[in-house]
C-alpha positions as CSV (number, residue, x, y, z in Angstrom):
1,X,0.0,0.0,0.0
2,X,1.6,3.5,-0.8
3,X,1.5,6.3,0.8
4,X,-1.3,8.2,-0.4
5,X,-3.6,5.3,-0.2
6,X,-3.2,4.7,3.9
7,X,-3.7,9.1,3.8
8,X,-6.7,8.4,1.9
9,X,-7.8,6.2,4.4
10,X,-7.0,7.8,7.1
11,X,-9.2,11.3,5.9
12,X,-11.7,8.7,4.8
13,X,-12.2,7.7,8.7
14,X,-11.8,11.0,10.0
15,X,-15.0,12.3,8.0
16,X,-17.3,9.4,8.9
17,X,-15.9,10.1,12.6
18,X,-16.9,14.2,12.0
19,X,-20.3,12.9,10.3
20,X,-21.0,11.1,13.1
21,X,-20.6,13.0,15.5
22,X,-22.9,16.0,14.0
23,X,-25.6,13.2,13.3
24,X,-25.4,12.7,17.1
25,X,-25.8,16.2,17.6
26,X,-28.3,16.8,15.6
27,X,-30.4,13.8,17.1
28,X,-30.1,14.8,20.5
29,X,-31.5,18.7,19.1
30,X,-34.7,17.1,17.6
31,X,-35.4,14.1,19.9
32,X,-37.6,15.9,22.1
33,X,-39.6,16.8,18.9
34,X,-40.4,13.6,18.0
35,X,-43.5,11.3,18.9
36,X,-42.7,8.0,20.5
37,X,-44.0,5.9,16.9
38,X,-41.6,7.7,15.0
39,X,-39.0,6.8,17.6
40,X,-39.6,3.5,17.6
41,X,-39.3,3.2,13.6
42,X,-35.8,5.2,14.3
43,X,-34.6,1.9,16.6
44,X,-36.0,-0.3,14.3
45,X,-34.0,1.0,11.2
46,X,-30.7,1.7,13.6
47,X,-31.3,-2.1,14.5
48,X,-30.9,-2.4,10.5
49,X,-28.0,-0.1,9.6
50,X,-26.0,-2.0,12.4
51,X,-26.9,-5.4,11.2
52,X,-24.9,-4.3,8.2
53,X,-22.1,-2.7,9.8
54,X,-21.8,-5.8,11.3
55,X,-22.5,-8.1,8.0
56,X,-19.9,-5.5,5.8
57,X,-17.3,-5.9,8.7
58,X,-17.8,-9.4,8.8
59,X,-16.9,-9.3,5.3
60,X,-14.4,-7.1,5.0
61,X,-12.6,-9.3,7.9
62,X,-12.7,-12.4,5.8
63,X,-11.3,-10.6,2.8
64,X,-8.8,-9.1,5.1
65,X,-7.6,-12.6,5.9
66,X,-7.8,-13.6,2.3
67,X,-5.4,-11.1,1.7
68,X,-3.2,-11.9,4.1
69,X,-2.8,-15.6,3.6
70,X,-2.4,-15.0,-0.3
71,X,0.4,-12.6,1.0
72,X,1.6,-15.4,3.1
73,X,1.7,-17.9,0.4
74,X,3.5,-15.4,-1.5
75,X,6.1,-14.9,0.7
76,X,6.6,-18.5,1.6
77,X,6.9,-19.4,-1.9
78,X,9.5,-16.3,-2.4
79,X,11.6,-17.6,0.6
80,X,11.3,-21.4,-0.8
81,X,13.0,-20.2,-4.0
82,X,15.6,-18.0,-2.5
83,X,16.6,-20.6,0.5
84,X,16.9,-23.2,-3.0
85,X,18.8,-21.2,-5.0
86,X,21.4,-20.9,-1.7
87,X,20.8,-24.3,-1.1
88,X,21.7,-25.7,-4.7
89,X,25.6,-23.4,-4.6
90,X,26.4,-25.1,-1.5
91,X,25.6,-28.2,-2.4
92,X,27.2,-27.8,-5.9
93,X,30.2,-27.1,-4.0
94,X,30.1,-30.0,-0.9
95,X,29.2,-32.2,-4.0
96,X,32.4,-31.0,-6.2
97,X,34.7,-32.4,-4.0
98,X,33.0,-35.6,-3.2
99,X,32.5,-36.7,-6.5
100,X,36.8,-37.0,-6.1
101,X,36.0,-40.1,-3.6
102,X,32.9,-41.2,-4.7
103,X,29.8,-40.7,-7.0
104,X,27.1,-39.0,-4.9
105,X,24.6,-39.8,-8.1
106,X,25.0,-43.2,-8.2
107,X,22.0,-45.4,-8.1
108,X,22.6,-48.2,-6.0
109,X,23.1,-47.1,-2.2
110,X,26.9,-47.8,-1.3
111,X,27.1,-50.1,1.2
112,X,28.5,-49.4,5.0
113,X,31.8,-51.1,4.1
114,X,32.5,-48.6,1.0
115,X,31.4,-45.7,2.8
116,X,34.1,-46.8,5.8
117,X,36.4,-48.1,3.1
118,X,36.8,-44.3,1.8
119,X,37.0,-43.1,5.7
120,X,39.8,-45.9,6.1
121,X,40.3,-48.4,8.9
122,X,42.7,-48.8,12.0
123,X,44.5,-52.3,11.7
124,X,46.5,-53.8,14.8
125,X,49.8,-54.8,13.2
126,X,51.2,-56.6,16.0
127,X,48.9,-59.3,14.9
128,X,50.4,-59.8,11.2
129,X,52.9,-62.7,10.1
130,X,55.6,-61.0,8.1
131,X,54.1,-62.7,5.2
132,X,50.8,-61.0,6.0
133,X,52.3,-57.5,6.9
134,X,54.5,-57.9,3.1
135,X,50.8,-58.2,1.0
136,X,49.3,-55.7,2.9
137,X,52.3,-53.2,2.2
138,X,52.7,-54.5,-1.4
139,X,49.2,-53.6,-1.7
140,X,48.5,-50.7,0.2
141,X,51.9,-48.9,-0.1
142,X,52.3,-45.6,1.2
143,X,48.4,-45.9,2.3
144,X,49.8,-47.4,5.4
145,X,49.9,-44.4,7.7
146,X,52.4,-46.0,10.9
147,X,52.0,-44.6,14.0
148,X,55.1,-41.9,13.9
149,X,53.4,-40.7,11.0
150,X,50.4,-39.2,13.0
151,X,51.2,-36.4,15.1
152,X,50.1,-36.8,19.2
153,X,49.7,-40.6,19.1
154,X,52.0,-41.7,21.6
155,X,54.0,-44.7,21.7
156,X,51.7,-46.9,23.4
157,X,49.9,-47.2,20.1
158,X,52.8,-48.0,18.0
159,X,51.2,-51.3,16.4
160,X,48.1,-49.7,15.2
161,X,48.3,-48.7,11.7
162,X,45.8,-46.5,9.4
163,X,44.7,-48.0,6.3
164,X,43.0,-46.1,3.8
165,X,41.8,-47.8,0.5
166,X,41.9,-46.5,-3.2
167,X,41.1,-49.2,-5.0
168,X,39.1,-53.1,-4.9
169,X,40.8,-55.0,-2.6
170,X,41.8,-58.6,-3.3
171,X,40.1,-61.1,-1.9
172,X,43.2,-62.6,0.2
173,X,44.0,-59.2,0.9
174,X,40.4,-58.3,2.6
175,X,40.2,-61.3,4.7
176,X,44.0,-60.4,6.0
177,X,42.0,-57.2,6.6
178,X,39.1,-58.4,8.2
179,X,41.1,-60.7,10.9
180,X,43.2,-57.5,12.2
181,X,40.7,-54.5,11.7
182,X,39.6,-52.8,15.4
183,X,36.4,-53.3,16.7
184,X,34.4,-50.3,17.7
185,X,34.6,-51.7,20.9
186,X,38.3,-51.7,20.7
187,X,38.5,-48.5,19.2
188,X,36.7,-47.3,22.3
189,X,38.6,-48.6,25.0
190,X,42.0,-47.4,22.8
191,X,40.5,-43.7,23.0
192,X,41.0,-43.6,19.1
193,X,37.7,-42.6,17.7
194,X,38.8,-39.0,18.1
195,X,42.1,-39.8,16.9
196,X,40.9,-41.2,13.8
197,X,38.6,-38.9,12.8
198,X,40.6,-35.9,13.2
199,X,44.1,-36.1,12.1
200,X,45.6,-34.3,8.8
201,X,46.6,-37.8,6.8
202,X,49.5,-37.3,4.3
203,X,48.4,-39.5,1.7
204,X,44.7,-39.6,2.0
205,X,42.4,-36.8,3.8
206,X,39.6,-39.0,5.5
207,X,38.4,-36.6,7.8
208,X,37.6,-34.1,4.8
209,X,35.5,-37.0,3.2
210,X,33.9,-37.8,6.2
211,X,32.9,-33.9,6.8
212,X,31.8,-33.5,3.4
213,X,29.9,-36.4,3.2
214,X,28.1,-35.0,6.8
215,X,27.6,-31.6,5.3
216,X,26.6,-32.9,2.0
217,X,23.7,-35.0,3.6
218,X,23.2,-31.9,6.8
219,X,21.9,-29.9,3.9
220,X,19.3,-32.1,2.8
221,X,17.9,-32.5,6.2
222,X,18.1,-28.8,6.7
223,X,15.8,-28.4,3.2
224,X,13.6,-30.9,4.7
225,X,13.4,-29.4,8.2
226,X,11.9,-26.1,6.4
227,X,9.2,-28.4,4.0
228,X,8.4,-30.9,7.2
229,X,7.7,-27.9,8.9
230,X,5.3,-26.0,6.5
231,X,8.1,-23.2,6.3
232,X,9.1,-24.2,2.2
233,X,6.9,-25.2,-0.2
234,X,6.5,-28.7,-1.0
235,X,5.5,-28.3,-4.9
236,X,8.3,-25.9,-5.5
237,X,10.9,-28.5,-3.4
238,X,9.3,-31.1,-5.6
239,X,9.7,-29.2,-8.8
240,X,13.0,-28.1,-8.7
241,X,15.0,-30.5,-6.0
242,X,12.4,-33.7,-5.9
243,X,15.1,-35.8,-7.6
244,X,18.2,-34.7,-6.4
245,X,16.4,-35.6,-3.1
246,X,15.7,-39.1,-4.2
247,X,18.7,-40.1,-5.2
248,X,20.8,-38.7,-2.2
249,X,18.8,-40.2,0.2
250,X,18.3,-43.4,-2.2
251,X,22.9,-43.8,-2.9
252,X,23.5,-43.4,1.4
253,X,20.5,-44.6,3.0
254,X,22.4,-47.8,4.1
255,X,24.8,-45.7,5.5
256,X,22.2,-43.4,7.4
257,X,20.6,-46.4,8.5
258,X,24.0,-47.8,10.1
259,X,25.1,-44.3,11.7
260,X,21.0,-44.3,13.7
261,X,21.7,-48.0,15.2
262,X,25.2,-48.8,15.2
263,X,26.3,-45.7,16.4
264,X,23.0,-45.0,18.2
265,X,22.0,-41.8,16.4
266,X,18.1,-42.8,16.0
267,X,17.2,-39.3,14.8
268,X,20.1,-38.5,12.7
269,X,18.0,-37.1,9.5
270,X,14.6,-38.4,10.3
271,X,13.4,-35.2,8.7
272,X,15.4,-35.8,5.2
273,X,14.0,-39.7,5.3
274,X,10.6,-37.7,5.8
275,X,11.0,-35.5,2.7
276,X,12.0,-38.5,0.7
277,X,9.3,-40.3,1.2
278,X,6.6,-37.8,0.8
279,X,7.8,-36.5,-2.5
280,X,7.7,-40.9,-3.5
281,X,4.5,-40.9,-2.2
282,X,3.2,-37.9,-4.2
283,X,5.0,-39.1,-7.6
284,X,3.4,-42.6,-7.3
């Protein structure tokens, strides 16, 4: 509304305020003139004129909130546009550097064991026959981080190593793997969850991938907070990031599903699981 319209208003209310006053006026003058019949038809048709006051106000209240909630969806579909467009350049950026570990389009959900395989492993080494510890470095290489390569270890760990993979693994090479590899349970009572996911590796940045991947999927569940939660609008979400939403949730849903009950995170993005299965349910 500009500015001459709310003054036009305003003068409008202050006339009808003026006329009504005088009318007053002027009633009280001439009451005692009048005979008690015609005073009666006077109620009667005041009875009238506010029964419409009250039937225009009525109206004008409902078109009042007609307004308003076209106003409202307006503006929400405004903000669901805007909050997309930043949406898409961060994710275009979190996705860039993914894509250098892994494909964050592919169809088929990767399995917990890639997703951890890209992270790495810890390996107790003490446990090796030299013949055993010769594939594995054959293999691995320099992908072998030992324990004077990691800054703030300590000695007491020095038959741990760090084992990141870049490629398929051979089948006598995995089971090798598979006998040595910490448990999480072992991992706990060596205090090296924090140690592993927080060191700067020299050959192979796992905690980068592992906060990408977080941030890449934290996005989603941030988009779907705002939709769960009537604050974005569904259609537009559909329309312009339905299948991009599909197919993240679809490629790491294994993973999300280990992260809630293995590592007891039961409502880690509930509300991006939510999204994904509405916008499935609405395209059949």
């Amino acid at each position: 509304m500009s500015v001459g319209d709310k003054v036009s208003k305003i003068v409008a209310i202050f006339v009808c305020i003026i006329i009504g006053i005088l009318s007053l006026f002027v009633g009280f003058l001439v009451i005692n003139e009048l005979s008690f019949e015609v005073l009666e038809k006077l109620k009667i048709l005041s009875y009238i004129l506010i029964s419409f006051s009250v039937m225009i106000a009525i109206l004008q209240y409902r078109e009042n909130l007609k307004q308003n909630e076209n106003i409202s969806k307006w503006n929400k579909k405004q903000i669901t546009i805007t909050q997309l467009h930043n949406l898409r350049q961060s994710l275009n950026e979190i996705t860039k550097e993914l894509n250098n570990y892994l494909n964050t389009r592919r169809k088929e959900p990767y399995s917990v064991r890639e997703i951890h395989s890209l992270f790495g492993i810890i390996i107790d080494w003490s446990k090796l026959s030299d013949s055993e510890k010769e594939k594995l470095e054959n293999f691995f290489g320099s992908y072998i981080q030992k324990e004077d390569d990691i800054p703030n270890a300590g000695s007491v760990r020095e038959n741990f190593r760090f084992v990141f993979y870049k490629e398929d693994i051979p089948q006598n090479v995995e089971e090798i793997i598979d006998k040595v590899r910490l448990t999480n349970k072992r991992l706990e009572e060596e205090k090296l969850n924090d140690l592993y996911y927080h060191q700067e590796w020299k050959n192979y940045d796992g905690k980068f991938l592992n906060k990408s991947l977080h941030s890449f999927l934290s996005e989603y569940e941030y988009l779907s907070t705002g939709v769960n939660n009537n604050i974005f609008e569904i259609k537009i979400v559909d329309d312009l990031m339905g299948s991009p939403v599909i197919r993240a949730y679809e490629t790491f849903s294994l993973y999300i599903s280990h992260l809630r009950e293995y590592h007891q995170l039961k409502t880690l993005y509930t509300q991006f699981q939510k999204l994904y299965e509405t916008i499935k349910r609405e395209r059949g």
